[in-house]
N, C-alpha and C positions, 0 to 999 in steps of 0.2 A: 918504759922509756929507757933508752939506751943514753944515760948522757955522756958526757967527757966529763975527765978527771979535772978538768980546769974548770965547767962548771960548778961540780960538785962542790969543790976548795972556793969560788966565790961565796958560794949559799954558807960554806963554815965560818968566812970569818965575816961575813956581815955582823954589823953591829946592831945587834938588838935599839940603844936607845938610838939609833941614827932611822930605823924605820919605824918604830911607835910612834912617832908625832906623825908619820904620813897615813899609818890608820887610824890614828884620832881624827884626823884631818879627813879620810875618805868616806868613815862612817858620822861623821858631824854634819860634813856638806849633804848627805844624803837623809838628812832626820831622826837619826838614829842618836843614842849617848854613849859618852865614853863608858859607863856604868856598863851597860850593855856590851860592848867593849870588852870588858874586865869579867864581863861574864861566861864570854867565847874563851876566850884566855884562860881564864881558871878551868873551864869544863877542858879544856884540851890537856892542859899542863899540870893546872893541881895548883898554880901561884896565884894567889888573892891579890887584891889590889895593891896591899904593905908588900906585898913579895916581888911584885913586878916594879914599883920606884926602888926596891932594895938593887933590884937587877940592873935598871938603868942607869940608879948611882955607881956602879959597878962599871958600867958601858961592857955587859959581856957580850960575845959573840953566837950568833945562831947556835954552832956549836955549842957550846958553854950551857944555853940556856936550855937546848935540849935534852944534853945528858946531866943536867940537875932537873929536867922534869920527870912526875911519875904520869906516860902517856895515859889519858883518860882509856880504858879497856874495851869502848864503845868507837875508839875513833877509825877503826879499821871499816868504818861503816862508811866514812865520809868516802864517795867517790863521785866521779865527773872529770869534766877536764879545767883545768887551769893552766893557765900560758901557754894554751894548745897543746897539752899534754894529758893522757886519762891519768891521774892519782893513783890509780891501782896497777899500772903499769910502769911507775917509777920504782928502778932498782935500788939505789941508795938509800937508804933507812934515816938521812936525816935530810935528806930534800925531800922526800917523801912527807915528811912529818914537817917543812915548811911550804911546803903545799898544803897540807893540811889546814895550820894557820890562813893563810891564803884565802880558801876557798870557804872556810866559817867566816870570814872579814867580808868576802866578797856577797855570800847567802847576806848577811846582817846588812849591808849597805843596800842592796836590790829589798828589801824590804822586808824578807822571808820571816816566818814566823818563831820566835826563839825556841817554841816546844819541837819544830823542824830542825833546826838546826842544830840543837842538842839532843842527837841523836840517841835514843835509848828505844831497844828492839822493844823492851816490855811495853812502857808506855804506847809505842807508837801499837804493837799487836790487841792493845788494851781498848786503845781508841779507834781502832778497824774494828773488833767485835763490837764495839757499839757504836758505829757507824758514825762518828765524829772523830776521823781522820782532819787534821788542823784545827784553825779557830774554831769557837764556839759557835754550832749551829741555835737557831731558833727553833723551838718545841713547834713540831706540824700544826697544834691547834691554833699555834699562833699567827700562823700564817694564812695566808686569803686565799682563798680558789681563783683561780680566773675568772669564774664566772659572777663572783661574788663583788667584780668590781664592774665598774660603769660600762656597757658598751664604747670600745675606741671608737673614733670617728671614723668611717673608710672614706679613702679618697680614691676620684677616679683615675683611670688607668691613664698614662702619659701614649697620647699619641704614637705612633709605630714611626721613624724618621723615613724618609724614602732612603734607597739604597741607589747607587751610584756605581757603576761600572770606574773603572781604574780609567779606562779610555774620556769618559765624559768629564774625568775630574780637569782641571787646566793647571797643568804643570810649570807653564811658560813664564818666565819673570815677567812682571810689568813692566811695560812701555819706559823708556827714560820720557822725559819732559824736556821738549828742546829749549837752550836759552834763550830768553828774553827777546825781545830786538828793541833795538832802542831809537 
């Protein structure tokens, strides 16, 4: 993303505790917890939950909060698009990296699962070899064949409608109704 110098300088001095209460607020209304929260945040930045009210007593700026963080090493992994932009195509090194926040807020509010969203190649190459890529599947034995369960019931087939040529349909408004007479 090619932004402008005027974006950029907005994304620096946003205030950190001026948008934590709207993603507390985005991922609460969606079911999610603040804890959860605090877990996206620490895995990106390295600030535990004491380090992030130490920050918002501060009221520091995007800015500020970025170059006090150590970037998680894994976060070059996050990509997609946010605010109709690919992440990996943003030039600026700290919009980039508030996108990044962004787009771990946005995964955790859609409901994604935190072992996804905390991106770590090994884990996730770990759980491709053994074929439980995401949540915990159920062991095959435990599961039922299809054949192993009741016959469905079939039902019969829904009549075929007749088809209608475009000429036979009646296009023509309905008649007015002439007034009364009295």
């Amino acid at each position: 993303m090619k932004s402008t110098a005027h974006h950029d300088a907005r994304i620096a001095n946003m205030s950190f505790a001026k948008i934590y209460p709207m993603l507390v607020t985005k991922v609460e209304r969606k079911g999610r917890t603040k804890a959860e929260l605090h877990q996206v945040i620490e895995w990106l930045t390295g600030f535990d939950a004491k380090a992030v009210q130490k920050l918002l007593a501060e009221e520091v700026t995007y800015d500020e909060l970025f170059r006090r963080a150590k970037l998680n090493e894994h976060a070059s992994l996050i990509t997609g698009t946010i605010c109709g932009y690919r992440i990996e195509e943003i030039e600026n090194p700290l919009t980039r990296k508030a996108r990044y926040l962004d787009k771990l807020v946005d995964e955790l509010a859609q409901g994604r699962a935190m072992e996804k969203i905390l991106r770590n190649p090994e884990t996730a190459r770990a759980a491709k070899a053994a074929g439980t890529a995401g949540p915990a599947k159920a062991p095959a034995s435990a599961k039922t064949s299809r054949s192993a369960k009741a016959p469905a019931a079939t039902k019969a087939p829904k009549p075929a409608k007749p088809r209608t040529s475009p000429k036979a349909v009646n296009t023509r408004r309905p008649a007015k109704k002439a007034p009364a007479r009295a």
